[in-house]
VMD Tcl script that builds the backbone (N, CA, C; Angstrom):
set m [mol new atoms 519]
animate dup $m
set s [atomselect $m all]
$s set {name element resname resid chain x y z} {
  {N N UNK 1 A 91.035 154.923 74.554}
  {CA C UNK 1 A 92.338 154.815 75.154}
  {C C UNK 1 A 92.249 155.333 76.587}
  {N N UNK 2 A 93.220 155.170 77.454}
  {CA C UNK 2 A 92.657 155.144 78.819}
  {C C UNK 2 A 94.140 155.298 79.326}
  {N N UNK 3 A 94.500 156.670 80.401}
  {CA C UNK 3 A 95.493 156.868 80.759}
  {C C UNK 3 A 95.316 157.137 82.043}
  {N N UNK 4 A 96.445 156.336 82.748}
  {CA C UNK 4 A 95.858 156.109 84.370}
  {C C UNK 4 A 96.934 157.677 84.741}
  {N N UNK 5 A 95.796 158.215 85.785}
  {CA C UNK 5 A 97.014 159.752 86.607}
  {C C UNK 5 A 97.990 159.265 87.398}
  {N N UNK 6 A 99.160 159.181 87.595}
  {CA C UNK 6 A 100.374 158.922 88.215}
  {C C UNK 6 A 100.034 159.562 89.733}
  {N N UNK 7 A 100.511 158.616 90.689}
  {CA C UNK 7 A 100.567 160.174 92.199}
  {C C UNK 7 A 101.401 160.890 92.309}
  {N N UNK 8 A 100.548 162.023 92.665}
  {CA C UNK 8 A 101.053 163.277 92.726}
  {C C UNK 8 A 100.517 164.741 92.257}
  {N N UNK 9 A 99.814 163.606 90.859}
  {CA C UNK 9 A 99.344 164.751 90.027}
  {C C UNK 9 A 97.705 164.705 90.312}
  {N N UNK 10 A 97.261 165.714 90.183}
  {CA C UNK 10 A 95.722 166.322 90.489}
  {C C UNK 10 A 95.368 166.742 88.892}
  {N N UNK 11 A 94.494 166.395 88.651}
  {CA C UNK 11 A 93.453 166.542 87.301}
  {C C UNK 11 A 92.102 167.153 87.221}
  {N N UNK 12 A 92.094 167.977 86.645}
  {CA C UNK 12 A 90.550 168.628 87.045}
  {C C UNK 12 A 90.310 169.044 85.404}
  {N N UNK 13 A 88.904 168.518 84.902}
  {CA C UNK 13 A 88.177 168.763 84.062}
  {C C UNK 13 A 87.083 170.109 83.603}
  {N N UNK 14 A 87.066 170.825 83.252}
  {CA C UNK 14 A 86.331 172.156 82.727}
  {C C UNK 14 A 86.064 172.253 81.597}
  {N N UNK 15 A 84.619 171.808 81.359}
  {CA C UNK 15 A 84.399 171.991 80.003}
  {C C UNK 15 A 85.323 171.156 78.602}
  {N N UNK 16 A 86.256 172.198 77.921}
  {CA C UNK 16 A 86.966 170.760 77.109}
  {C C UNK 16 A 88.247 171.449 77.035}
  {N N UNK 17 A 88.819 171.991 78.542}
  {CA C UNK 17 A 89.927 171.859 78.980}
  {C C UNK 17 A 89.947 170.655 80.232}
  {N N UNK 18 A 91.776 170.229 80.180}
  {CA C UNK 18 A 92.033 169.902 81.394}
  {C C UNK 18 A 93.436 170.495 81.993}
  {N N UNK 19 A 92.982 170.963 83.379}
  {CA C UNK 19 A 94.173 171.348 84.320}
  {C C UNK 19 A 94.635 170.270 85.050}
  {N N UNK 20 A 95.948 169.765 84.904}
  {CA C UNK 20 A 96.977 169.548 85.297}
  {C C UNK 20 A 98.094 170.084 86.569}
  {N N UNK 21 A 97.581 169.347 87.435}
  {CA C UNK 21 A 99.142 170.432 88.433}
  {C C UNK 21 A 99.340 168.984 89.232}
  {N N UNK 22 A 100.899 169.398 89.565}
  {CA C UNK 22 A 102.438 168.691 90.379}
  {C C UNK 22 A 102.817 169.411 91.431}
  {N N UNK 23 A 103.841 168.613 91.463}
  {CA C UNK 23 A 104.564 169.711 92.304}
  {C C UNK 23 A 105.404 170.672 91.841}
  {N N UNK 24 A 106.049 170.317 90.285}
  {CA C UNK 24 A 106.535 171.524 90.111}
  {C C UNK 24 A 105.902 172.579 89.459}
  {N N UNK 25 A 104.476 172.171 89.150}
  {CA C UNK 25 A 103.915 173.518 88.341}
  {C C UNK 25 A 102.274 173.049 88.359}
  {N N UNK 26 A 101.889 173.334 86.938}
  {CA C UNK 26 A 100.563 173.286 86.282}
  {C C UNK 26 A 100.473 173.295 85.061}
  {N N UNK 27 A 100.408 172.674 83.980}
  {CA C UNK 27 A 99.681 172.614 82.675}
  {C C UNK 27 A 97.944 172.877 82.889}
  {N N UNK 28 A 97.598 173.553 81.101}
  {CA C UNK 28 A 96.420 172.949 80.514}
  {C C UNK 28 A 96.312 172.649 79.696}
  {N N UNK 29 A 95.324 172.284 79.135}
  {CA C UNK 29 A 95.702 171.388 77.813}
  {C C UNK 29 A 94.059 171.277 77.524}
  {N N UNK 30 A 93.842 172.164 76.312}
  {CA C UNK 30 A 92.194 172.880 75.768}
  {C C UNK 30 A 92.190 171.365 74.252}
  {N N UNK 31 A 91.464 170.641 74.169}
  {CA C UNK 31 A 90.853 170.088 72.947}
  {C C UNK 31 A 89.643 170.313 72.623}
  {N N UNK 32 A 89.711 169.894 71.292}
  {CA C UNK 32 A 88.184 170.140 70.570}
  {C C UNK 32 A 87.127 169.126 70.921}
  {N N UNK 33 A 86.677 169.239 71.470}
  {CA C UNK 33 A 84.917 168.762 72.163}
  {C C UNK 33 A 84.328 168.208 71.049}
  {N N UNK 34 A 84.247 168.907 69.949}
  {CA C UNK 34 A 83.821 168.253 68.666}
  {C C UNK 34 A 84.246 167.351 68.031}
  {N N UNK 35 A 85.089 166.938 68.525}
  {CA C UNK 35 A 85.660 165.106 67.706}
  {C C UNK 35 A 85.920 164.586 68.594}
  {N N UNK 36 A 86.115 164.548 70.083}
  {CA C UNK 36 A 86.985 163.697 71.028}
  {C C UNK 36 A 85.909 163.824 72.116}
  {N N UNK 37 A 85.434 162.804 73.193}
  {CA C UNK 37 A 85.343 162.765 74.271}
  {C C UNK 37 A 86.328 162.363 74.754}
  {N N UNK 38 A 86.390 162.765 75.874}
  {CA C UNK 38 A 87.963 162.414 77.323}
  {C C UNK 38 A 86.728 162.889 78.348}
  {N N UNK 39 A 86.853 161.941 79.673}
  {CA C UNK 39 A 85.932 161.796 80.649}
  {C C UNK 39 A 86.967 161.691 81.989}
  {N N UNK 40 A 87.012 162.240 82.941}
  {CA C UNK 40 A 87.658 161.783 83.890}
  {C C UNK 40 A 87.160 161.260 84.820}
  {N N UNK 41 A 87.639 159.737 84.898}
  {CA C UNK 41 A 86.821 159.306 85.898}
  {C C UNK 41 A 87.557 158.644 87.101}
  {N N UNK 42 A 87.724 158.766 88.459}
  {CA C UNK 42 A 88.584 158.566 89.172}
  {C C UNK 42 A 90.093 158.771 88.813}
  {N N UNK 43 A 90.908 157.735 89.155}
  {CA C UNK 43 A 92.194 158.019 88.844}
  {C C UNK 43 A 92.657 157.813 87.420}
  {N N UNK 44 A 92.165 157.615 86.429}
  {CA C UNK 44 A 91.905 157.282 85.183}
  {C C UNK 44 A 91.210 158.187 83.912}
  {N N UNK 45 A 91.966 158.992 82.737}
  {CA C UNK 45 A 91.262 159.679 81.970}
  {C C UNK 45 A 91.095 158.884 80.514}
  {N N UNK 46 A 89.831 158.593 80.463}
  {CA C UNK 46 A 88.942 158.314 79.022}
  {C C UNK 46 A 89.337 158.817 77.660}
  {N N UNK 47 A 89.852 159.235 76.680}
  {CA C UNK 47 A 90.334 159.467 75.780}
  {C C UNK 47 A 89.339 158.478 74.391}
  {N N UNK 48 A 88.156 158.995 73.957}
  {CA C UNK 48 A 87.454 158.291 73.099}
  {C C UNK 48 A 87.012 159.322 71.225}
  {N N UNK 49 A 86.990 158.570 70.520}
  {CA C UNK 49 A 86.328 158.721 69.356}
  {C C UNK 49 A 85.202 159.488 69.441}
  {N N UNK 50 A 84.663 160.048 68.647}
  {CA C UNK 50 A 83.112 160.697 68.304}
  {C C UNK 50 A 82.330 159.726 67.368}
  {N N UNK 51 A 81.325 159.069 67.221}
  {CA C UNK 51 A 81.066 158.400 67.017}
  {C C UNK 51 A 80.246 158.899 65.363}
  {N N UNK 52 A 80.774 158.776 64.408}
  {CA C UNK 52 A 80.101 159.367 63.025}
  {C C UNK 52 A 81.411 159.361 61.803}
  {N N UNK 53 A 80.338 158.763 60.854}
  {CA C UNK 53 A 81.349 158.534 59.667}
  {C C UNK 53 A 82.176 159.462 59.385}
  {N N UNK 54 A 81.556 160.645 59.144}
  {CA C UNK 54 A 82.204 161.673 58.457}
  {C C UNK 54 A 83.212 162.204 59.125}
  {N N UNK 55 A 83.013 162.077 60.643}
  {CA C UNK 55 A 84.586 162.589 61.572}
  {C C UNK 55 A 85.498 161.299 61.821}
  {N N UNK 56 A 85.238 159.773 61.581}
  {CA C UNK 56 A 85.810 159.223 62.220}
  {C C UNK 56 A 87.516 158.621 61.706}
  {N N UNK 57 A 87.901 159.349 60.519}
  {CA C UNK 57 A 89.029 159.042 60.526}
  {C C UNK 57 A 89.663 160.263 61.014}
  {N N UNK 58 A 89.325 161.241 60.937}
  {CA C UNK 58 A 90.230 162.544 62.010}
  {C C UNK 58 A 89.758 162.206 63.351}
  {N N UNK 59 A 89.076 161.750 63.854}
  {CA C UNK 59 A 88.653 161.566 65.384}
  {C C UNK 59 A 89.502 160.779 65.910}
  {N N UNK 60 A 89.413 159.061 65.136}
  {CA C UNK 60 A 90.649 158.644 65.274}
  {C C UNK 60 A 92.105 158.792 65.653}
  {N N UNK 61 A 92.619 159.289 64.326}
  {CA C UNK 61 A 93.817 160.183 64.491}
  {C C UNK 61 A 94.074 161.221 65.445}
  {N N UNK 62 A 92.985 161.708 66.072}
  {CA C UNK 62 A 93.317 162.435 66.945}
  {C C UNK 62 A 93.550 161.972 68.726}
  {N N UNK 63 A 92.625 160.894 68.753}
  {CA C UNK 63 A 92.943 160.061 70.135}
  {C C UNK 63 A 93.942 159.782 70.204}
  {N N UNK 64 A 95.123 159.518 69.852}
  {CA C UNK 64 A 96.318 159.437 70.150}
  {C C UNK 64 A 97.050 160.370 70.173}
  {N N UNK 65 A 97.272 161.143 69.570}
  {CA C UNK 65 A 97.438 162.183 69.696}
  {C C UNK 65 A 96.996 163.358 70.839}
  {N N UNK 66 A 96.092 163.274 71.653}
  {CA C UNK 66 A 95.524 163.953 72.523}
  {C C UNK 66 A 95.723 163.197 73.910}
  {N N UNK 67 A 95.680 161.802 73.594}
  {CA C UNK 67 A 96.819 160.739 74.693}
  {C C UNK 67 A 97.935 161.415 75.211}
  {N N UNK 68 A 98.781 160.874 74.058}
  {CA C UNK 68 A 100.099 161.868 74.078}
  {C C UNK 68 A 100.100 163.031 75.171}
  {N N UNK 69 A 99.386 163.971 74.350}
  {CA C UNK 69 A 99.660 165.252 75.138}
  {C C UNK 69 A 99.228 165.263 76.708}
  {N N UNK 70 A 98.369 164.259 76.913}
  {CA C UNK 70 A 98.025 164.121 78.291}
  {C C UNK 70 A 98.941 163.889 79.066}
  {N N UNK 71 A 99.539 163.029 78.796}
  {CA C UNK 71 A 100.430 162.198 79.130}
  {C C UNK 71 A 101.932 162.856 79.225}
  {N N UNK 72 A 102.025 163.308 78.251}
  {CA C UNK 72 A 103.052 164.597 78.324}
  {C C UNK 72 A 103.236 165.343 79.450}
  {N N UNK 73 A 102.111 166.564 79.386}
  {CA C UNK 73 A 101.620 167.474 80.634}
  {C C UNK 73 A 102.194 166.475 81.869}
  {N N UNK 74 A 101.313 165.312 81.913}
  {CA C UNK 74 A 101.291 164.930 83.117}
  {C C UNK 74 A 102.561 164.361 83.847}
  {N N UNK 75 A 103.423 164.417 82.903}
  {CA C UNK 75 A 104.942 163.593 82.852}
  {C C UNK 75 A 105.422 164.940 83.302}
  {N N UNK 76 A 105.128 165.893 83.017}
  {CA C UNK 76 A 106.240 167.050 82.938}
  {C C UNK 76 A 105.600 168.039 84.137}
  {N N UNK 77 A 104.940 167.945 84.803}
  {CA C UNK 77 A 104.873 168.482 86.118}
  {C C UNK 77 A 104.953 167.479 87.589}
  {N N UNK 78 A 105.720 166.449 87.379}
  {CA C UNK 78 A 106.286 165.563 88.072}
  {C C UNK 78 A 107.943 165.747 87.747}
  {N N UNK 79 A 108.266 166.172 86.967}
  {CA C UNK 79 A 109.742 165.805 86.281}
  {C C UNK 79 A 110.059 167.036 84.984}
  {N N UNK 80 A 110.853 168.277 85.246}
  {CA C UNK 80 A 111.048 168.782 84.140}
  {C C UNK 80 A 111.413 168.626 82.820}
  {N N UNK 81 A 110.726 168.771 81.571}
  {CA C UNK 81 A 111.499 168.470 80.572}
  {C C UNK 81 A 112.979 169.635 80.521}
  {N N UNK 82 A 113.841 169.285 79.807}
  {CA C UNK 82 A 114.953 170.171 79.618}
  {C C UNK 82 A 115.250 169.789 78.229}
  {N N UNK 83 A 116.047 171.137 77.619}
  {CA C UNK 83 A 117.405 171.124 76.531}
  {C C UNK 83 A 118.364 171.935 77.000}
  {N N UNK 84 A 119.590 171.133 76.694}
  {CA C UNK 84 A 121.046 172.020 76.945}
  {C C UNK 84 A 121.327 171.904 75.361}
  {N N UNK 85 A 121.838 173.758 75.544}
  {CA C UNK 85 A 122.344 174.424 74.527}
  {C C UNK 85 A 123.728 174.457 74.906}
  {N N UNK 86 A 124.461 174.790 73.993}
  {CA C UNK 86 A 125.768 175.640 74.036}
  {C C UNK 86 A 126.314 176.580 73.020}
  {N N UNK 87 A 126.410 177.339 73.257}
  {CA C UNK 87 A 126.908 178.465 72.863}
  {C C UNK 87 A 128.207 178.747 72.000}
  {N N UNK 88 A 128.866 178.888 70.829}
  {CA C UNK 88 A 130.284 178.682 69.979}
  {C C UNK 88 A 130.358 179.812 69.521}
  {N N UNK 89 A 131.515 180.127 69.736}
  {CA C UNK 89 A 132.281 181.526 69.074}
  {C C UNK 89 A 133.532 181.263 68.844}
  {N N UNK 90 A 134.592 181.846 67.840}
  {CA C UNK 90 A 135.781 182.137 67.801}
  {C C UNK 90 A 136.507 183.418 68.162}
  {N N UNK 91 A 135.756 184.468 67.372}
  {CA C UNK 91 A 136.991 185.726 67.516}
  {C C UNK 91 A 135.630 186.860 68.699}
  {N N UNK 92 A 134.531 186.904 68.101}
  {CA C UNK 92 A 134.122 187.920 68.684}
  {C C UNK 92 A 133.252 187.209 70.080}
  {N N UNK 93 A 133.648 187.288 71.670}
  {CA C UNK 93 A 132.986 186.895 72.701}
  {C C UNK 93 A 131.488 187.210 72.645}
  {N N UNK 94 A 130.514 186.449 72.996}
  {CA C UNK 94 A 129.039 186.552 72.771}
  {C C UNK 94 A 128.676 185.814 74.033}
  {N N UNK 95 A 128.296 186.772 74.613}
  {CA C UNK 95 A 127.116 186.671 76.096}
  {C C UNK 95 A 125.558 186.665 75.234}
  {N N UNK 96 A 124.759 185.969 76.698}
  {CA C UNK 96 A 123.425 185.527 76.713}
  {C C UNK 96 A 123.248 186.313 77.900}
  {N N UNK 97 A 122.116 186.971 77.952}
  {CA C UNK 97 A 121.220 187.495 78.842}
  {C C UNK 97 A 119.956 186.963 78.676}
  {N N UNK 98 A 118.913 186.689 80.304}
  {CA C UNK 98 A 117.514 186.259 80.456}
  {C C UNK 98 A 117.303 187.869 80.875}
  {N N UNK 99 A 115.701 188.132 79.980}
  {CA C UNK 99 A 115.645 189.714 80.394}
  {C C UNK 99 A 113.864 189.396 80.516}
  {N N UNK 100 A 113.200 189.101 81.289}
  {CA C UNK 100 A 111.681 189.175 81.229}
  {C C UNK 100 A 111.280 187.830 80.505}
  {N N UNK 101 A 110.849 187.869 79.481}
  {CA C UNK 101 A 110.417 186.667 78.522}
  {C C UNK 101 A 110.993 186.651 77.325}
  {N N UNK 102 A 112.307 187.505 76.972}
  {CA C UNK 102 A 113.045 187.216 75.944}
  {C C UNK 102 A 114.474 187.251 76.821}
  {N N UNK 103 A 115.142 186.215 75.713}
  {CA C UNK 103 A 116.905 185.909 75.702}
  {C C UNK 103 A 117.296 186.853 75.001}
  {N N UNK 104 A 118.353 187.414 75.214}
  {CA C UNK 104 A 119.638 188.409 74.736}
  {C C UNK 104 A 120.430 188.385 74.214}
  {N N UNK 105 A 121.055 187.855 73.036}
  {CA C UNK 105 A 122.119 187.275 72.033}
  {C C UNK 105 A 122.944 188.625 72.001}
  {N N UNK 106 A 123.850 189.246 72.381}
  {CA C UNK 106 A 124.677 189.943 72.309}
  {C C UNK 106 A 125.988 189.832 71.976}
  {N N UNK 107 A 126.626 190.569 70.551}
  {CA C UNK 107 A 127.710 190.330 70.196}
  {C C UNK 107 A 127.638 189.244 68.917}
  {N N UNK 108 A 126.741 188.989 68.623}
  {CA C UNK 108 A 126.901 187.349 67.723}
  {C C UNK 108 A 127.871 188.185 66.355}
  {N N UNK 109 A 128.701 187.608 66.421}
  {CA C UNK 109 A 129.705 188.261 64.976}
  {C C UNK 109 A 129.914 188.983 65.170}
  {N N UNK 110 A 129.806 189.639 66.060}
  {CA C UNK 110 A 130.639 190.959 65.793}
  {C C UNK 110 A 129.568 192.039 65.893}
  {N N UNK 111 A 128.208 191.599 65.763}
  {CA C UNK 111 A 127.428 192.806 65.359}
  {C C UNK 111 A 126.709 193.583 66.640}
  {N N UNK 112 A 126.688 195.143 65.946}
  {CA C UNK 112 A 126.413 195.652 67.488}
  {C C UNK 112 A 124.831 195.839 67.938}
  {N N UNK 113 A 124.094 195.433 67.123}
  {CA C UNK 113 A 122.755 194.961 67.976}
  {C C UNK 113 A 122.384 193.691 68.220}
  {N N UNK 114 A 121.726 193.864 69.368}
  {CA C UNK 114 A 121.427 192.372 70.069}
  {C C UNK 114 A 120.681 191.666 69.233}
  {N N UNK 115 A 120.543 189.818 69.494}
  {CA C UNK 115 A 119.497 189.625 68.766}
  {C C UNK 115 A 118.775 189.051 69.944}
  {N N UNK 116 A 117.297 188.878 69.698}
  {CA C UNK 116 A 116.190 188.740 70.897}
  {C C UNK 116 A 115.238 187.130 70.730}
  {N N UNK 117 A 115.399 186.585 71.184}
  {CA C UNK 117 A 114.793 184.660 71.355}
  {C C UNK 117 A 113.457 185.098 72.060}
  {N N UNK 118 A 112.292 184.652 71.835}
  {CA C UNK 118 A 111.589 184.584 72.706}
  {C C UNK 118 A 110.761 183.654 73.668}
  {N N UNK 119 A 110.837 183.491 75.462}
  {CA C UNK 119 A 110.524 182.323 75.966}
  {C C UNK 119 A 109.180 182.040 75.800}
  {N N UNK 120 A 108.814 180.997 75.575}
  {CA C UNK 120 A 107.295 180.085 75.326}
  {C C UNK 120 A 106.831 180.470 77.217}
  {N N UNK 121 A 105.513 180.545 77.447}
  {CA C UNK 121 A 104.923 179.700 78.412}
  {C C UNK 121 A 105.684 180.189 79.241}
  {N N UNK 122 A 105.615 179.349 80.258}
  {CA C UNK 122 A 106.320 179.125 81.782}
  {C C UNK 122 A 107.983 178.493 82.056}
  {N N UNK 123 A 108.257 178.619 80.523}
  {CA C UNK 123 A 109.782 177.970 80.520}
  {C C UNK 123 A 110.679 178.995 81.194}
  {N N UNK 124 A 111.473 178.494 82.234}
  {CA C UNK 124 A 112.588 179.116 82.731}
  {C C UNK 124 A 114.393 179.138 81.763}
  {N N UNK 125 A 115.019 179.948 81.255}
  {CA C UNK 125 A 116.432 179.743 80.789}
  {C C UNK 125 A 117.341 180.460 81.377}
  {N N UNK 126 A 118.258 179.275 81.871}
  {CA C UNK 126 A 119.504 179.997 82.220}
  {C C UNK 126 A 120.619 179.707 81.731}
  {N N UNK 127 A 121.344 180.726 81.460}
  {CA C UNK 127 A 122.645 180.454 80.941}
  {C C UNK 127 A 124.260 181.327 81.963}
  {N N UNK 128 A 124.939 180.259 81.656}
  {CA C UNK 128 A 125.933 179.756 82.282}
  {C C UNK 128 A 127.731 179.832 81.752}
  {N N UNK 129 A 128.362 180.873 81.319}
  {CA C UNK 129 A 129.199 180.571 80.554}
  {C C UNK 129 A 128.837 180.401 79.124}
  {N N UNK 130 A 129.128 179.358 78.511}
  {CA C UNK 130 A 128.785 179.067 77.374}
  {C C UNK 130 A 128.108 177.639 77.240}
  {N N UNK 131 A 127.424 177.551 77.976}
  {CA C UNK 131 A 126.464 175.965 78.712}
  {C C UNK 131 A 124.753 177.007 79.059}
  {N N UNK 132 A 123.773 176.562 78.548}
  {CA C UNK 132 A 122.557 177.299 78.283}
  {C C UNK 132 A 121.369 176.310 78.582}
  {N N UNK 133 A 120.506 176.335 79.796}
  {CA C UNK 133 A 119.943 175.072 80.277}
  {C C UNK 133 A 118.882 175.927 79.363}
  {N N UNK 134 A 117.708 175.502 79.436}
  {CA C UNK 134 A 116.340 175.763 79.356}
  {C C UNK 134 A 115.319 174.411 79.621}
  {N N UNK 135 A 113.951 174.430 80.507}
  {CA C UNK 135 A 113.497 174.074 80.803}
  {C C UNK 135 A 112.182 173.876 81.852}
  {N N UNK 136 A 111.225 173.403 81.873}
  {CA C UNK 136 A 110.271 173.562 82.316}
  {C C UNK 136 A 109.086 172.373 82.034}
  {N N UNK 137 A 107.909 172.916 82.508}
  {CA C UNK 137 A 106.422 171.403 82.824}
  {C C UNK 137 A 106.244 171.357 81.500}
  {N N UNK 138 A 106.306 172.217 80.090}
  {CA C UNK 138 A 105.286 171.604 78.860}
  {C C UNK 138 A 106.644 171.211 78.002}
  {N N UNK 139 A 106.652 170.412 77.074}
  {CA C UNK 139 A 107.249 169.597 76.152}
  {C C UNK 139 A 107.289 170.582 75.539}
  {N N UNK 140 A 105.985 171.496 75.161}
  {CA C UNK 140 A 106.119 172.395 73.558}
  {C C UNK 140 A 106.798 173.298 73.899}
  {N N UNK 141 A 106.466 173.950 74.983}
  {CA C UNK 141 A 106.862 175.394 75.344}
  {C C UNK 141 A 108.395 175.144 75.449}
  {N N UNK 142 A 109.177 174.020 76.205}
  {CA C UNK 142 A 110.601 174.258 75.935}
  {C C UNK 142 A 111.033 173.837 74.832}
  {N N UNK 143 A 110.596 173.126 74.112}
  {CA C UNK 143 A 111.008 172.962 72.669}
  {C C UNK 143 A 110.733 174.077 71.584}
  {N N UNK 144 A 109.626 174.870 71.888}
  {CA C UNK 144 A 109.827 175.695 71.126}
  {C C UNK 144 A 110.813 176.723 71.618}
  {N N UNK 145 A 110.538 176.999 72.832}
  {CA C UNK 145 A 112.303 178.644 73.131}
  {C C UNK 145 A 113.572 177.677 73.114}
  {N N UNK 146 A 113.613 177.005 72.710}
  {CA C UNK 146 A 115.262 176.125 72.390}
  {C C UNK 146 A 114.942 176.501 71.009}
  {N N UNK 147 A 113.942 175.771 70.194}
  {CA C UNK 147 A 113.956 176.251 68.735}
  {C C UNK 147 A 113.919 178.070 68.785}
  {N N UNK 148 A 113.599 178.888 69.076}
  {CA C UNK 148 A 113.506 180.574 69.356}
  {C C UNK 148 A 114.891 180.577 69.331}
  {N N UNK 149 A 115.680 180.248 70.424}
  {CA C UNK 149 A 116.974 180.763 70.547}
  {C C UNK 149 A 117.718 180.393 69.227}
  {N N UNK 150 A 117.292 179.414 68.885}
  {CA C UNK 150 A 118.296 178.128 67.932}
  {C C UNK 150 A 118.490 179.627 66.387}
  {N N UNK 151 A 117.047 179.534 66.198}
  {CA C UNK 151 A 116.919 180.565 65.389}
  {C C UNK 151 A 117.065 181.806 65.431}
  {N N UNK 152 A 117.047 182.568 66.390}
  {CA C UNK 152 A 117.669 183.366 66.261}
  {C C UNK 152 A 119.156 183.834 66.441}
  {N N UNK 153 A 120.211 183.151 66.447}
  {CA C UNK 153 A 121.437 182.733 66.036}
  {C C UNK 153 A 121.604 182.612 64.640}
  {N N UNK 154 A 120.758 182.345 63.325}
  {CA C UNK 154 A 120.719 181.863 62.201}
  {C C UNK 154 A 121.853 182.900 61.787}
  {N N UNK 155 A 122.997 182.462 60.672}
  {CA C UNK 155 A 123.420 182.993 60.433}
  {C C UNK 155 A 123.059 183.783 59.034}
  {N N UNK 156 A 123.068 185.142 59.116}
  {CA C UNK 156 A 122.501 185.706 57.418}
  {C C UNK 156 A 123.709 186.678 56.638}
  {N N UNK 157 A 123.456 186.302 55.707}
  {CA C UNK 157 A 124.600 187.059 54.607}
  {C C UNK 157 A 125.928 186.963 54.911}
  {N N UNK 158 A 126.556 185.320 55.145}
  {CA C UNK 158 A 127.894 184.954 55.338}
  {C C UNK 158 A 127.777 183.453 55.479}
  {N N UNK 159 A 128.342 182.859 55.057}
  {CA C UNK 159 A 128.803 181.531 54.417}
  {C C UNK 159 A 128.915 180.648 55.821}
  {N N UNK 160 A 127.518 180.067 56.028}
  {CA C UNK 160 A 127.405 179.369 57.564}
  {C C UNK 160 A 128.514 178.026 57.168}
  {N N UNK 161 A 129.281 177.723 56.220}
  {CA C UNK 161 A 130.471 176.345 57.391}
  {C C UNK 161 A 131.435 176.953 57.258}
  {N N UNK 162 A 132.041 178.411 56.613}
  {CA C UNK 162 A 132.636 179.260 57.455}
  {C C UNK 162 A 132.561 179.870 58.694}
  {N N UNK 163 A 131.394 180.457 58.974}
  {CA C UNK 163 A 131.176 181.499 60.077}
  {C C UNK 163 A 130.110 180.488 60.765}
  {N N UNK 164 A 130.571 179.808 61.793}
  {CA C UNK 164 A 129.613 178.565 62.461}
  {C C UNK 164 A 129.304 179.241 63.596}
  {N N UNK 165 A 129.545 180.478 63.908}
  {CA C UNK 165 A 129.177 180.778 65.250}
  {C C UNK 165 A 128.015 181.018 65.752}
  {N N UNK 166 A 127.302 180.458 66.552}
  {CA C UNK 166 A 126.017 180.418 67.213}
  {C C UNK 166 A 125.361 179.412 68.604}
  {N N UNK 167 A 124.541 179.132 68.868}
  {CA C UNK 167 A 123.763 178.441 70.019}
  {C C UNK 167 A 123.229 177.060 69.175}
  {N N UNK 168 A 123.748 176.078 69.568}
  {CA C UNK 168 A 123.607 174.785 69.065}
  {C C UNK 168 A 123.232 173.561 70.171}
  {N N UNK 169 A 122.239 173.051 69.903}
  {CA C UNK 169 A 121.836 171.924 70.704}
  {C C UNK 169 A 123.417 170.771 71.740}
  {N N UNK 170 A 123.177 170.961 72.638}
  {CA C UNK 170 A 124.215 170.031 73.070}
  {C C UNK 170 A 124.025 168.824 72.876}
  {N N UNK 171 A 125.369 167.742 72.681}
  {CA C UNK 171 A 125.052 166.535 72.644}
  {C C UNK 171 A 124.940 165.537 73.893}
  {N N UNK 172 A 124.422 164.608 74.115}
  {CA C UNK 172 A 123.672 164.025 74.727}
  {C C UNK 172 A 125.032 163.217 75.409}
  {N N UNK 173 A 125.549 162.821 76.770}
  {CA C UNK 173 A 126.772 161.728 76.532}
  {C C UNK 173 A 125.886 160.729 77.388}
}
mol reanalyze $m
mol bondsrecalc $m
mol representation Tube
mol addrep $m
């Protein structure tokens, strides 16, 4: 499989990582050497099989998969990925704080210790009222501190489609 580099972006090969950088950042992105060659050759990265019975249906399966992620990276330091959250309460007001590399859930129900999200990577979150951007260059890293925050909101020991209050994915218009 064969994925051409977009301009802009710079690609550099090390061993059986590749670095990635844009303008708005830098990915890397480490695979296993042992089932996959990927070759970079001019503006164009190689993405191939290992050639042997015994690996070649995981080798397979994995070239696309390792596409993907190329392709990903390389999408996302040209163009941030994002999720908007928002934030729901009724009786007790609940602020968000960014404090270092964890979010600040303060107040959720009523209760008087905070609860703590933690950011992936290089993801930036800000929150706004009750409107909660998060976003940044890797796909995983903001998908996972959207999932961090998501969860730690979970509601425990009270009847969640009573007590709905928490940080919920916004919808899309």
């Amino acid at each position: 499989m064969e994925i051409k580099v977009p301009e802009g972006v710079k690609v550099e090969q090390k061993a059986n990582r590749l670095d990635i950088k844009g303008k708005l950042g830098s990915n890397t992105l480490t695979y296993n050497d042992s089932l996959l060659n990927v070759k970079l050759e001019g503006d164009t990265i190689k993405v191939e099989p290992i050639e042997s019975k015994k690996l070649a249906m995981k080798s397979s399966n994995l070239v696309n998969t390792v596409a993907k992620e190329i392709h990903n990276n390389m999408k996302g330091v040209n163009e941030y990925y994002e999720r908007k959250m928002t934030m729901v309460f009724v009786h007790f007001p609940t602020t968000v704080e960014v404090k270092d590399n964890k979010v600040v859930i303060k107040n959720l129900f009523g209760e008087r210790s905070s609860r703590m999200a933690r950011i992936m990577g290089n993801t930036k979150v800000e929150a706004k009222g009750q409107s909660i951007r998060v976003y940044g260059t890797s796909l995983e890293d903001v998908s996972q501190t959207a999932a961090n925050i998501k969860g730690a909101c979970r509601v425990r020991h009270k009847d969640n489609r009573i007590f709905q209050d928490g940080i919920y994915y916004a919808l899309e218009e």
